[in-house]
C-alpha positions as CSV (number, residue, x, y, z in Angstrom):
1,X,85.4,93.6,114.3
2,X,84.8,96.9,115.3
3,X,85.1,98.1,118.9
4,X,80.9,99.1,119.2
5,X,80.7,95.6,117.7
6,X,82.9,93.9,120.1
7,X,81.7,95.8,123.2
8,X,77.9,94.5,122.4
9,X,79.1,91.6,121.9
10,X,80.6,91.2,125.3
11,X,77.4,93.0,126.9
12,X,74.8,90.8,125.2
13,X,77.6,87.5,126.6
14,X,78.1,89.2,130.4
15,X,74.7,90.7,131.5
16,X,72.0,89.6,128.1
17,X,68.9,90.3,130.7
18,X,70.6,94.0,132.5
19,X,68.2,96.9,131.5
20,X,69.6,100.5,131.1
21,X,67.3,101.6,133.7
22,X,68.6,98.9,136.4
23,X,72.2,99.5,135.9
24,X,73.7,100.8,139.2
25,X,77.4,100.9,140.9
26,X,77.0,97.6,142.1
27,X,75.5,96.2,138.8
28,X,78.5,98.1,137.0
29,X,80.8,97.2,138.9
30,X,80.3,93.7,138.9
31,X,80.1,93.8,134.6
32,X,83.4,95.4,134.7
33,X,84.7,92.5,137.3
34,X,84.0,90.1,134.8
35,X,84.9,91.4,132.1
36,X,88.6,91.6,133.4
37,X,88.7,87.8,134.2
38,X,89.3,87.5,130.4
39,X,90.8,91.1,129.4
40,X,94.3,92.6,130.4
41,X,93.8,95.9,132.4
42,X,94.2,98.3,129.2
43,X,91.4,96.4,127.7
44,X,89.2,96.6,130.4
45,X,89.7,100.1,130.7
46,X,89.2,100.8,126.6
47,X,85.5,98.7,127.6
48,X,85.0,101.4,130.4
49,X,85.5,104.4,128.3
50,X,83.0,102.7,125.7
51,X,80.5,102.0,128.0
52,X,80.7,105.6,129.9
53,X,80.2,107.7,127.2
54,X,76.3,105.7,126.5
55,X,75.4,105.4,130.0
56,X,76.2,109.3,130.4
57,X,73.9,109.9,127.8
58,X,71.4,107.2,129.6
59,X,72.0,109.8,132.6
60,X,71.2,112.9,130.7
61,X,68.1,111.5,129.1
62,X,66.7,110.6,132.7
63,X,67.1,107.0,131.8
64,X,69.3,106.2,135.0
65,X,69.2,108.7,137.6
66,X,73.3,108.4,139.0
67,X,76.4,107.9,137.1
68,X,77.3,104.3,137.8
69,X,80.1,104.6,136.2
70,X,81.9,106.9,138.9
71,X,84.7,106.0,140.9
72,X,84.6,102.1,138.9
73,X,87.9,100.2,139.9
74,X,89.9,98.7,137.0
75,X,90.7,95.3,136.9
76,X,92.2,92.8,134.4
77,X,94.9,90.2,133.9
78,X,98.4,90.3,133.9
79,X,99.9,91.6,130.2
80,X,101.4,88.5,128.7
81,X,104.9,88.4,128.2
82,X,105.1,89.1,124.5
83,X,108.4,88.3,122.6
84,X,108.7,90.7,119.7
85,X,109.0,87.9,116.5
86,X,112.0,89.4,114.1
87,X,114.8,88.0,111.8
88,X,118.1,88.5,111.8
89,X,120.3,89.2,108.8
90,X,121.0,85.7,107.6
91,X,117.7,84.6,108.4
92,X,116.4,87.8,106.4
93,X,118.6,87.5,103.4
94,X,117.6,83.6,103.1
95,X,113.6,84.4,103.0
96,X,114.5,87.5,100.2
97,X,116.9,85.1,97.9
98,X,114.2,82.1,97.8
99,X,111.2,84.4,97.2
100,X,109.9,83.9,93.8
101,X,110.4,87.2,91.4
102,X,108.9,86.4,88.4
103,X,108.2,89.0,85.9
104,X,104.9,89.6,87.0
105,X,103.6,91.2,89.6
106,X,103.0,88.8,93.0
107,X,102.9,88.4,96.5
108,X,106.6,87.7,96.8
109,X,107.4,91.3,95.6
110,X,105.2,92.7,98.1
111,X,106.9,90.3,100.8
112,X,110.3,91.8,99.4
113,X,109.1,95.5,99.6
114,X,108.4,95.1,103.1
115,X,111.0,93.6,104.4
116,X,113.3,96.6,102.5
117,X,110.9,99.8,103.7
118,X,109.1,98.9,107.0
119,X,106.2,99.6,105.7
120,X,102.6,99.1,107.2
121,X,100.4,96.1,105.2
122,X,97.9,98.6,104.7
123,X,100.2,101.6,103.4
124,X,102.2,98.8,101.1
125,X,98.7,97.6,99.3
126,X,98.0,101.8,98.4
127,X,101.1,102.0,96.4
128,X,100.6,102.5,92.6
129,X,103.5,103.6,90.4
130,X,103.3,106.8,90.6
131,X,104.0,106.5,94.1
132,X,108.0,105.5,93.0
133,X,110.6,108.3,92.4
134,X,113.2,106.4,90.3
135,X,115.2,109.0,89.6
136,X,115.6,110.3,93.3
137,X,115.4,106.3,94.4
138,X,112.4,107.3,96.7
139,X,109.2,106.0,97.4
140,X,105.9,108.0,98.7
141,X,103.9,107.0,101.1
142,X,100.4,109.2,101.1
143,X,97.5,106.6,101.5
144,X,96.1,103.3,102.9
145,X,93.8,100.7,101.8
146,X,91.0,99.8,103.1
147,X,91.3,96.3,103.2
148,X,89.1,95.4,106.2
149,X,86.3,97.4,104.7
150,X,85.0,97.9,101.3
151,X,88.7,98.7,99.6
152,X,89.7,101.8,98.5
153,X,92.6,104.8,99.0
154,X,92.5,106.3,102.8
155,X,94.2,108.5,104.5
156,X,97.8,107.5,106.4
157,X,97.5,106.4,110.6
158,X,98.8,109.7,111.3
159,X,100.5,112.7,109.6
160,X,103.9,111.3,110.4
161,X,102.9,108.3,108.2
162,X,103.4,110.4,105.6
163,X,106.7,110.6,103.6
164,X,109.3,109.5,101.7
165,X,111.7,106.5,101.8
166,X,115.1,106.0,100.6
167,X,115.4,102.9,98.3
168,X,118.5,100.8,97.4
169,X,119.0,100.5,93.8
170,X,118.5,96.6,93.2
171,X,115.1,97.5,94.7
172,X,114.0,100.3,91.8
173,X,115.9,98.1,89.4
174,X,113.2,95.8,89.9
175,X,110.1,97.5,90.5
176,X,111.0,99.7,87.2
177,X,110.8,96.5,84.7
178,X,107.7,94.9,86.8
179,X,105.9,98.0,86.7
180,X,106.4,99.1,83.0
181,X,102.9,98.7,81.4
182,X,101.0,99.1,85.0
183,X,98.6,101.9,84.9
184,X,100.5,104.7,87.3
185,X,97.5,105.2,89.7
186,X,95.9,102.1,90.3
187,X,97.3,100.0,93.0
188,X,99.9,97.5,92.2
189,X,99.0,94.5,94.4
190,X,95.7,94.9,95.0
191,X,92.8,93.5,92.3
192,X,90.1,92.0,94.6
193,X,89.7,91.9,98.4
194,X,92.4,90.8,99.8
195,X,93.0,89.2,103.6
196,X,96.1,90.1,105.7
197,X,96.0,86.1,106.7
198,X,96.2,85.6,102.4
199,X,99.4,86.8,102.7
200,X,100.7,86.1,106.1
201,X,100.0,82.6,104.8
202,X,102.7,82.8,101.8
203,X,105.2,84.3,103.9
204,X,104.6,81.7,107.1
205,X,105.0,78.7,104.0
206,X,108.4,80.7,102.8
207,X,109.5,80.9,106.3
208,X,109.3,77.1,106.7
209,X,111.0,76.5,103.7
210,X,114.1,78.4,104.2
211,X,114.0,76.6,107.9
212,X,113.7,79.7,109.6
213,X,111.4,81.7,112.6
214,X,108.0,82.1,111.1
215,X,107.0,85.8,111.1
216,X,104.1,87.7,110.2
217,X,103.8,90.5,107.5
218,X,104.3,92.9,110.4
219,X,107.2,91.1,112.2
220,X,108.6,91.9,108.5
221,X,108.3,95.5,109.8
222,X,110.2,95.3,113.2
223,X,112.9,93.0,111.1
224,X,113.6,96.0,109.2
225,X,113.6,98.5,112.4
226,X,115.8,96.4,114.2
227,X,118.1,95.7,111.5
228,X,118.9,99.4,111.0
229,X,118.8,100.0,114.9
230,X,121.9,96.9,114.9
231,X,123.8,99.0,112.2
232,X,123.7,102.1,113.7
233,X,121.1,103.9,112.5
234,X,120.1,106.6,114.9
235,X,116.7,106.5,116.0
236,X,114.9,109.6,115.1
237,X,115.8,108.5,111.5
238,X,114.2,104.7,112.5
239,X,111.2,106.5,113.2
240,X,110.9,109.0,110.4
241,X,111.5,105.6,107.9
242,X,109.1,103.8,109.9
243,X,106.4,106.7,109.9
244,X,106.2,107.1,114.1
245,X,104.4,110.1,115.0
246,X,107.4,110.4,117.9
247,X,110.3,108.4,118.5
248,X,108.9,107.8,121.7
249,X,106.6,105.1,120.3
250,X,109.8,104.0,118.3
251,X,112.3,104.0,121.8
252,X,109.0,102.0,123.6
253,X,108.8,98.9,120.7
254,X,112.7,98.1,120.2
255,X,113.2,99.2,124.4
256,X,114.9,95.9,124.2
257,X,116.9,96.4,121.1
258,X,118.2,100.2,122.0
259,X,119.6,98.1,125.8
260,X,121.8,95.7,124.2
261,X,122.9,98.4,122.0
262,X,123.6,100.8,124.8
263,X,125.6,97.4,126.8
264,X,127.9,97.2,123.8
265,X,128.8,100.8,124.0
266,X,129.1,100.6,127.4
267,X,131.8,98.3,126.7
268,X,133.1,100.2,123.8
269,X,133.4,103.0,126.2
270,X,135.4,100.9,128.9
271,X,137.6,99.4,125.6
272,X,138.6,103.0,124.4
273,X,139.0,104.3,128.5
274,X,141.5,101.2,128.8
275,X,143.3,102.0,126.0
276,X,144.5,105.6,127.5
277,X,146.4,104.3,130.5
């Protein structure tokens, strides 16, 4: 649901009989109070910034004659403590060796080609053929797919989405074969609508299988990240792979990763120092 959507929604729930014209600091106020009880601060603030914009215009149409929206306090609940849900290497190389490769395209590939790029769901359902460089064992990453509208090629989150990502060989080995006879643009996994839970669903069942942590499609995502971050791999190219428009954003999701990587070179640094005397 869309955020105009949700935002009525949560109007027509919190005040159904408040009229434009009898909406005043106190009245405003008040919404924004309880809209907290249920949101986390950001939230309630995104909620503020969509309902200022149309009561502005309320203002300049002489519809209200103050800004109730001025000087609002913020309120909302406490962020929730929220574990970041990845694999680890053993736990990522059972789930890849009991996925199901047939010679046909499926699911399972798409599982696989996640788990080995980092890709976004939406960028790994644009990919057609053409979209693989077998001879420079790269793949292209231009488009999305609009899966939660109507379907069809979109442009990437950002212009850092776009780009090219190194592939290991076993990978193209693969995808050459499976995509032989596949028309080069038309999308490789995607032939009807298709639902992120559709998928999420076939990975949770593998998960349970191999008697590991359930993850989602994206947890697939920070697996890869943080399996490159444990061997090394700085983190400007992390991001590039991972299509970050900074590595800011990349630093601020694996915070946790990059400390206990900066602890064991901490006592690297104190192994090597010792070593002098």
């Amino acid at each position: 649901m869309d955020k105009y959507r949700m935002t009525q929604k949560w109007l027509t729930k919190l005040v159904p009989n408040l009229r434009v014209c009898d909406m005043n600091r106190i009245a405003y106020q008040q919404l924004l109070n309880d809209y907290a009880i249920f949101h986390e601060r950001q939230t309630t603030m995104d909620f503020h910034h969509q309902l200022k914009g149309a009561i502005l215009d309320a203002v300049d149409d002489g519809l209200i004659e103050r800004d109730p929206t001025r000087k609002a306090i913020i309120k909302g609940k406490h962020p929730a403590s929220r574990k970041m849900k990845y694999l680890n290497q053993f736990e990522l190389h059972s789930l890849l060796v009991s996925l199901d490769l047939k010679d046909k395209v499926n699911w399972d590939y798409f599982i696989l080609l996640l788990a080995k790029t980092g890709m976004r769901f939406s960028e790994a359902l644009a990919l057609t053929p053409s979209d693989f460089d077998f001879a420079h064992q790269t793949l292209s990453i231009t488009k999305t797919w609009d899966y939660k509208g109507k379907g069809g090629f979109q442009p990437t989150k950002n212009k850092s989405s776009v780009r090219k990502i190194q592939l290991d060989w076993q990978t193209l080995i693969q995808f050459s074969e499976l995509l032989r006879n596949h028309p080069a643009d038309k999308p490789i996994f995607v032939h009807s609508t298709v639902y992120n839970s559709t998928v999420n669903d076939i990975l949770r069942k593998r998960c349970k299988a191999c008697h590991i942590p359930v993850i989602s499609l994206h947890g697939l995502r920070h697996t890869h990240a943080s399996l490159l971050l444990f061997a090394g791999v700085s983190l400007a190219s992390v991001a590039r792979r991972l299509g970050h428009a900074s590595m800011t954003t990349t630093q601020k999701t694996y915070l946790h990763i990059i400390q206990e990587l900066e602890n064991k070179d901490i006592d690297l640094v104190m192994r090597s120092l010792s070593s002098l005397s």
